[in-house]
KEMITI-644798 format. One record per residue (C-alpha): residue number from 1; residue in three letters; x, y, z. Coordinates in steps of 0.02 Angstrom, whole numbers, plus 50000, padded with zeros to 5 digits. Each point is the difference from the previous one (the first is absolute). Last residue first. Example, Ala and Ser with C-alpha at 12.3 -4.5 7.8 and 13.67 -1.06 7.14 Angstrom:
BEGIN
i:aa:east:north:up
2:SER:50684:49947:50357
1:ALA:49931:49828:50033
END
This chain:
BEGIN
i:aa:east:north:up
400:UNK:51150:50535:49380
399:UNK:50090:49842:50029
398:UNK:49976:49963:50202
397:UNK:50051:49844:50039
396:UNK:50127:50056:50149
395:UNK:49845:50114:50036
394:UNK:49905:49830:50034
393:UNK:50144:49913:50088
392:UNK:50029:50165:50118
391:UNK:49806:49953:50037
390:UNK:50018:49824:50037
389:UNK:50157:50022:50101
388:UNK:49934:50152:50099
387:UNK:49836:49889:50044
386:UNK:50088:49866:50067
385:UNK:50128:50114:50106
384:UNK:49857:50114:50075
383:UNK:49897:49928:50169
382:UNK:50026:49802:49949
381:UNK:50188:50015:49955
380:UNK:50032:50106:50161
379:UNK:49908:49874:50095
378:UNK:50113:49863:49942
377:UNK:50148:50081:50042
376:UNK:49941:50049:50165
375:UNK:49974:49816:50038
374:UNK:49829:49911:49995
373:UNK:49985:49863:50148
372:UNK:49801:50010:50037
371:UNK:50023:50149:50129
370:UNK:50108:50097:49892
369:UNK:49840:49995:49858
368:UNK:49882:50030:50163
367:UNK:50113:50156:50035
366:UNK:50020:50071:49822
365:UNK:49798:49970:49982
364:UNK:49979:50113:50161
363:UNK:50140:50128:49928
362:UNK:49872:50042:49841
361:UNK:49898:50085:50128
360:UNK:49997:50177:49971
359:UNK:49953:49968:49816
358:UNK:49810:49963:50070
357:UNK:49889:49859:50093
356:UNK:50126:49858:49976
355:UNK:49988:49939:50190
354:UNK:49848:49929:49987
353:UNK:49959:49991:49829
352:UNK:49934:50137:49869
351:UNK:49820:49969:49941
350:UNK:49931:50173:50060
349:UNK:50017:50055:49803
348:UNK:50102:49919:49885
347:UNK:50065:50137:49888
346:UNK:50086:50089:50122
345:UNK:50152:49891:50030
344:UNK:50000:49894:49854
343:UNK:50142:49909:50124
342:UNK:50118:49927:49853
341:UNK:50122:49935:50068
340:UNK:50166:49882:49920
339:UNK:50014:49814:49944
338:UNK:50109:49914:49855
337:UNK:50192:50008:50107
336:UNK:49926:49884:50133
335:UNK:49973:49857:49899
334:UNK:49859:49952:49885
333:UNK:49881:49867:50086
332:UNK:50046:50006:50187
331:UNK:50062:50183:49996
330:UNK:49834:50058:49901
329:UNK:49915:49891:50146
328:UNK:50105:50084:50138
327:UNK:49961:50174:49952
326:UNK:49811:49954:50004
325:UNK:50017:49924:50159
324:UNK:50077:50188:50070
323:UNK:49847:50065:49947
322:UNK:49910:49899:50081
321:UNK:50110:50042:50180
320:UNK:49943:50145:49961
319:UNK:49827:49993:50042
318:UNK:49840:49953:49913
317:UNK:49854:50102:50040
316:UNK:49799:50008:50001
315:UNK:50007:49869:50149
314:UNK:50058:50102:50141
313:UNK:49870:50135:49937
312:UNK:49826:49904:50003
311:UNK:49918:50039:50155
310:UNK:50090:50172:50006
309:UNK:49931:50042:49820
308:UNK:49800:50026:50064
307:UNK:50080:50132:50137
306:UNK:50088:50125:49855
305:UNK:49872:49941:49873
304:UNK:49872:50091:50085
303:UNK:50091:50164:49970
302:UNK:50017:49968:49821
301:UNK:49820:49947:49965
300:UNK:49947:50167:50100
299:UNK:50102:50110:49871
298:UNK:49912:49901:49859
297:UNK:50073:49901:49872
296:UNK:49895:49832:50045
295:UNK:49850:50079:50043
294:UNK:49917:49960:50172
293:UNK:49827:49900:50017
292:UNK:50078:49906:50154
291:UNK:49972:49840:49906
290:UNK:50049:50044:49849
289:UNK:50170:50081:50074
288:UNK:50013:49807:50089
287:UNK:49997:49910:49851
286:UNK:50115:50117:49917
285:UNK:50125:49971:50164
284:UNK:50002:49810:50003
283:UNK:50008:49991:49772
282:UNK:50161:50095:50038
281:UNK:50055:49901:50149
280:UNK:49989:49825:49927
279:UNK:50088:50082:49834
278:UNK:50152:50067:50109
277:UNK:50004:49811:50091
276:UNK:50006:49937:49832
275:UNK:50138:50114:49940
274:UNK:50065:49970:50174
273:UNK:50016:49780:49966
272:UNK:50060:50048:49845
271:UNK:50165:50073:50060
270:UNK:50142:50075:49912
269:UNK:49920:50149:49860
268:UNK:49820:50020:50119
267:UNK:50122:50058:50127
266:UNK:50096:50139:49894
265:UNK:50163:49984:50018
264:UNK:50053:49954:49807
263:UNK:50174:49910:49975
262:UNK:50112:50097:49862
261:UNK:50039:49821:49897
260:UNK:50151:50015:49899
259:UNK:50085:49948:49837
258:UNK:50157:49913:49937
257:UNK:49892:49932:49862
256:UNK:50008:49811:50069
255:UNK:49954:50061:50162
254:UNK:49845:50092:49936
253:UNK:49946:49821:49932
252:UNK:50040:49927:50158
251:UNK:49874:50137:50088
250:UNK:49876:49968:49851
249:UNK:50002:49799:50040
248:UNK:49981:50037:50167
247:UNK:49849:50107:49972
246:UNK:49995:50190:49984
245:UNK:49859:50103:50103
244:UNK:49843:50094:49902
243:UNK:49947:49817:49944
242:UNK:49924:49992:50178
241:UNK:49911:49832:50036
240:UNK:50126:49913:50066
239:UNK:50085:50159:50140
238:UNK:50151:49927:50107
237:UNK:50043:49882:49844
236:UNK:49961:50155:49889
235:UNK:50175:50106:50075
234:UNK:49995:50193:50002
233:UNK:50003:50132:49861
232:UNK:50058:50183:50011
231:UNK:50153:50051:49889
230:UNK:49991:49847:49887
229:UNK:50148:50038:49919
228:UNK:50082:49948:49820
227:UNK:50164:49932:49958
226:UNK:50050:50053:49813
225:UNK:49965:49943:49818
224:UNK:49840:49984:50039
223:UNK:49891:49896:49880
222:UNK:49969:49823:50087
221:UNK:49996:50083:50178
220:UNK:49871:50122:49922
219:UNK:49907:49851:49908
218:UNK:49973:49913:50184
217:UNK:49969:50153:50076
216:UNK:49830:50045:49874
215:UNK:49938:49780:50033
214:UNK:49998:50041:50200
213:UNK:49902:50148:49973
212:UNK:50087:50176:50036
211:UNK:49983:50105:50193
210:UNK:50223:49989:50020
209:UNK:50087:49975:49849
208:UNK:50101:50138:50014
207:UNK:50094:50045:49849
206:UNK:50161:50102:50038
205:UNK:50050:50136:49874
204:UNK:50156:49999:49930
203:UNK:49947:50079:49833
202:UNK:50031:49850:49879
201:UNK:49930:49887:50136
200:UNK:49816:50093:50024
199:UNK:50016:50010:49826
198:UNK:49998:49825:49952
197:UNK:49873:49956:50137
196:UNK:49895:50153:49925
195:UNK:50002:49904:49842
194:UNK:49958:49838:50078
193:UNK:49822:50101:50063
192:UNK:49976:50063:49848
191:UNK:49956:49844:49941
190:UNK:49897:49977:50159
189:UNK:50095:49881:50142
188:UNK:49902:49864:50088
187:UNK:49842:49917:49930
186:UNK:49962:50182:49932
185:UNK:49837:50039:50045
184:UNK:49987:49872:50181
183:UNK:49849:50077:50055
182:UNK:50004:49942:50174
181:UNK:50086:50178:50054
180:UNK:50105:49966:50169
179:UNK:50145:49916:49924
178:UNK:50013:50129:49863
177:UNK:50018:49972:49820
176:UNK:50150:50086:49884
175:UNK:50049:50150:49918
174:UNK:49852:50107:49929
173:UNK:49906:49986:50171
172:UNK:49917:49836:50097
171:UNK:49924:50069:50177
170:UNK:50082:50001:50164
169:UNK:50171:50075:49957
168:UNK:50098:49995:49845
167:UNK:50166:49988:49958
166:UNK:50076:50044:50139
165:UNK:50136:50110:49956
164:UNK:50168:50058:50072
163:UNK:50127:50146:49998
162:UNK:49903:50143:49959
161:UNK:50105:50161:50019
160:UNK:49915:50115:49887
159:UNK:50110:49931:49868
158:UNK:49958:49816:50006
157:UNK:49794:50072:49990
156:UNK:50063:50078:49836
155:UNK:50100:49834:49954
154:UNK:49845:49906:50032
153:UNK:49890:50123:49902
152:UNK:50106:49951:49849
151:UNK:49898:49835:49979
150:UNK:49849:50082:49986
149:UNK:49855:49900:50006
148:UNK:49921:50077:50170
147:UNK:50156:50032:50099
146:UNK:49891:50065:50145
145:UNK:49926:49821:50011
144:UNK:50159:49932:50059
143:UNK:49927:49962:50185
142:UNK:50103:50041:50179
141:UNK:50137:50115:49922
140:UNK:50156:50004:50108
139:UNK:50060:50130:50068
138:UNK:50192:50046:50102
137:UNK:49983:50114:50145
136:UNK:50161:50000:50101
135:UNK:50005:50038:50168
134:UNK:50149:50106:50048
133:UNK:50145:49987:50123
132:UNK:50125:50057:49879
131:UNK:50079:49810:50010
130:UNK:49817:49960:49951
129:UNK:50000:50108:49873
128:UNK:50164:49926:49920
127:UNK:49942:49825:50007
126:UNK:49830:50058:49924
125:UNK:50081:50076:49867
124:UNK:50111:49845:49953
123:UNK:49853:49864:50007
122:UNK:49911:50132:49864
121:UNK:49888:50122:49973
120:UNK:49978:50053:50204
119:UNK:49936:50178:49988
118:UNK:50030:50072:50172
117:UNK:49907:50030:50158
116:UNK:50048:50093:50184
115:UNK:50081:50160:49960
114:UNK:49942:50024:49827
113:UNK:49820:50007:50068
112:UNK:49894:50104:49872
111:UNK:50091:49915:49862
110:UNK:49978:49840:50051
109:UNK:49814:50013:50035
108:UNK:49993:50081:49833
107:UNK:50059:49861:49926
106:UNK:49914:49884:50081
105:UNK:49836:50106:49958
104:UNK:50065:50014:49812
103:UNK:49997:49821:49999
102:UNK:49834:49976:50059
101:UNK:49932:50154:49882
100:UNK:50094:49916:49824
99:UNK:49910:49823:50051
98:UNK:49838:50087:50047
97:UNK:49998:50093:49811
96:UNK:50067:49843:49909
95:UNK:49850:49906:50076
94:UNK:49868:50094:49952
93:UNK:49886:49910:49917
92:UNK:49847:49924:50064
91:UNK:50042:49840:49950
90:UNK:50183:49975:50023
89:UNK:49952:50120:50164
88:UNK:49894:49890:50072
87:UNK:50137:49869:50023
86:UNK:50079:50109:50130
85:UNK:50170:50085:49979
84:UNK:50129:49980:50141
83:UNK:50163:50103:49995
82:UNK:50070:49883:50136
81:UNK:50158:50108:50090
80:UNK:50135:49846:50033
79:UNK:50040:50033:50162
78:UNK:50192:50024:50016
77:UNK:50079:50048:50147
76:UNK:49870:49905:50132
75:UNK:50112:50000:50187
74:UNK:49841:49977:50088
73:UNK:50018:50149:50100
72:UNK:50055:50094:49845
71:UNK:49844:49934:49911
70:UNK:49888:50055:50154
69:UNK:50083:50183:50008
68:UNK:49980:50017:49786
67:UNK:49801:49948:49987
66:UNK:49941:49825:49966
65:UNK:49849:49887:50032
64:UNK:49855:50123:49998
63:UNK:49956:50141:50124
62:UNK:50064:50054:50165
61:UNK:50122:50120:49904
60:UNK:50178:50037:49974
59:UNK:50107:50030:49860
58:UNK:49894:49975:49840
57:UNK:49847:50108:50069
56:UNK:50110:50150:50054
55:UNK:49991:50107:49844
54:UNK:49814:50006:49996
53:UNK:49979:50169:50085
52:UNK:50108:50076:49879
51:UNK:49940:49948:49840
50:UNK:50065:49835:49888
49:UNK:49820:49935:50017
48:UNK:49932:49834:50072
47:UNK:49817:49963:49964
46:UNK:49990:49858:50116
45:UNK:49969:49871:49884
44:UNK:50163:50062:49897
43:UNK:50083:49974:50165
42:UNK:49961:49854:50004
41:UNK:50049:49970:49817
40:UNK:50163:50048:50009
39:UNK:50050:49912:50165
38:UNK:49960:49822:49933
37:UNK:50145:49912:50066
36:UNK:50067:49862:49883
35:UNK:50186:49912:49977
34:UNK:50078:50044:50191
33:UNK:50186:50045:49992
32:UNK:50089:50012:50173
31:UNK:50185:50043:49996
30:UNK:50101:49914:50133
29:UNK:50072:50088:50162
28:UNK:49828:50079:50084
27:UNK:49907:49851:49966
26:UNK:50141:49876:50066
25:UNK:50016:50102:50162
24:UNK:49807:49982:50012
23:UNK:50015:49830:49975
22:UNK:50146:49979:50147
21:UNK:49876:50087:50120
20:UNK:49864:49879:49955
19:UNK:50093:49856:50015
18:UNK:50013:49959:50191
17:UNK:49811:50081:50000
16:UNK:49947:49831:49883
15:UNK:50020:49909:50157
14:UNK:50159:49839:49989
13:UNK:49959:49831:50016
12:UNK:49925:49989:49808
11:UNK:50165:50041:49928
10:UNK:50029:49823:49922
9:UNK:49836:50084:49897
8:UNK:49824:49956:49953
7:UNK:49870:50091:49906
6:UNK:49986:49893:49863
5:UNK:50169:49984:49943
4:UNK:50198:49990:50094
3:UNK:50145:50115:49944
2:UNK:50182:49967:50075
1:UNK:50078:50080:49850
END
């Protein structure tokens, strides 16, 4: 494998357009799986309904990340449906109710478009819908609050076609810390946060480990009896300060469980020279809505912003190409059979990179992997192979 880091390649002679026909020939042949897109709860935002006049929304719209005619363009066959659940809710309440809604939207999306998406339970099911020429929709759950303390709520989530968890999102829950929340409850894990390890096994049901503190994925890599995912975190050494990301010690320790790394798109995720840039801008543009007088959520505010963001635009995103140094880090440190993607498509906002902006363009990061020395059989491990050997190892596990 003729790979070289950091951005450079033996292929640096040749344009990125000699490989961009090749990656799109790749993205059409390969299966595509992609850890975290937050379709569910967008549309949720949007008040989406199973009527008539909504039926279109999933296959092609101006809005959002992903619709069917950009994923086919982009060759996505398995995007990894996030049923996201907001701290609030472990609060507030509610968070069985929104789980059982998201995944009876998927469902129904599926249902209402048999031609075009399937249910994609396992590595086998999505092979076979993708030789139908379907999308499959598997889910993962983005937060294990729903499970409140009850252990058998996991199988019952398993059931309704759950394949993943993250344990928690951006506040501590019943299970484990969060690397966002500096109230550090639990010091890692909850005691019922090592039972739901045990049962997250016993039922084949990956753990994600993805949004938990440092000290909560250290005590899940000591507990697991199977490989775990991070289905959408990126690399700390591009990003110091943010705990969110996984260090080099946490990549080789994901290594050492036969695990993988779903890299994260969005800008602020790879780059800390944009997340400053981002907060440079934001503190820019509130200045100036005090100045003018002009509310920040207000109609005007929004068309102002349109001229106000020019100045600052070019600098607000990363690119692909940072993406692609992500990739090569996990292959630096790990290997390349530890790292995958994991886009969070629709759940970060205007952050997306140049050349990343939605699931149309998963060929652009097949091309500048080419153009750095990958071969097919490399990308093919990075765009499904990893993940399908990590989860087939999980349901491999699976006792009850």
């Amino acid at each position: 494998m003729g790979i070289t880091f950091g951005g450079c390649s033996r292929n640096t002679q040749k344009s990125m357009v000699d490989f961009t026909a090749k990656a799109e020939k790749i993205a059409k042949d390969i299966i595509i799986t992609d850890g975290h897109i937050d379709l569910p709860y967008r549309l949720r935002v949007k008040n989406f309904q199973l009527s008539r006049e909504y039926l279109g929304i999933p296959i092609q719209t101006n809005e959002g990340d992903f619709d069917y005619v950009r994923a086919k363009e982009g060759g996505l066959d398995a995007p990894f449906m996030s049923i996201y659940i907001p701290a609030k809710y472990q609060t507030e309440g509610g968070a069985d109710k929104l789980a059982d809604s998201l995944i009876n939207m998927v469902h129904g999306i599926i249902n209402a478009h048999p031609d075009k998406f399937a249910k994609g339970h396992s590595p086998e099911d999505i092979e076979n819908n993708t030789k139908s020429g379907l999308i499959s929709l598997p889910m993962g759950m983005e937060n294990g609050a729903p499970i409140a303390m009850d252990l058998d709520k996991i199988n019952y989530y398993f059931d309704k076609g759950i394949r993943y968890i993250t344990l928690t999102h951006s506040k501590n829950n019943q299970i484990c810390d969060s690397s966002y929340d500096l109230d550090r409850k639990w010091n890692g894990l909850s005691p019922f946060g090592y039972q739901v390890v045990e049962r997250m096994n016993s039922v084949g049901m990956l753990i994600d480990v993805s949004h938990i503190s440092d000290s909560a994925f250290y005590q899940v890599m000591r507990t697991t009896k199977t490989p775990v995912i991070a289905s959408h975190s990126s690399c700390r050494i591009f990003t110091p300060e943010f705990e969110r990301n996984m260090s080099d010690d946490m990549i080789r320790t994901m290594k050492e469980k036969n695990s993988v790394i779903q890299i994260n798109f969005g800008s602020t995720f790879i780059d800390s020279e944009i997340t400053m840039a981002r907060e440079k801008y934001r503190n820019d543009w509130l200045e100036y809505l005090e100045g003018q007088g002009v509310d920040t959520n207000s109609p005007e505010a929004r068309k102002l912003e349109e001229d106000f963001k020019d100045n600052y635009a070019p600098a607000l995103y990363s690119t692909v190409q940072k993406v692609a140094d992500h990739i090569d880090h996990v292959v630096k440190i790990a290997g390349i059979d530890y790292v995958g993607l994991g886009s969070d498509f629709d759940g970060v906002g205007d952050s997306l990179p140049t050349g990343l902006k939605d699931v149309s363009q998963y060929p652009n990061l097949i091309a500048e992997l080419l153009l750095r020395g990958y071969s097919k059989n490399d990308i093919e491990k990075i765009c499904y192979k990893n993940v399908w050997r990590v989860w087939k190892s999980v349901l491999n596990y699976k006792t009850i």
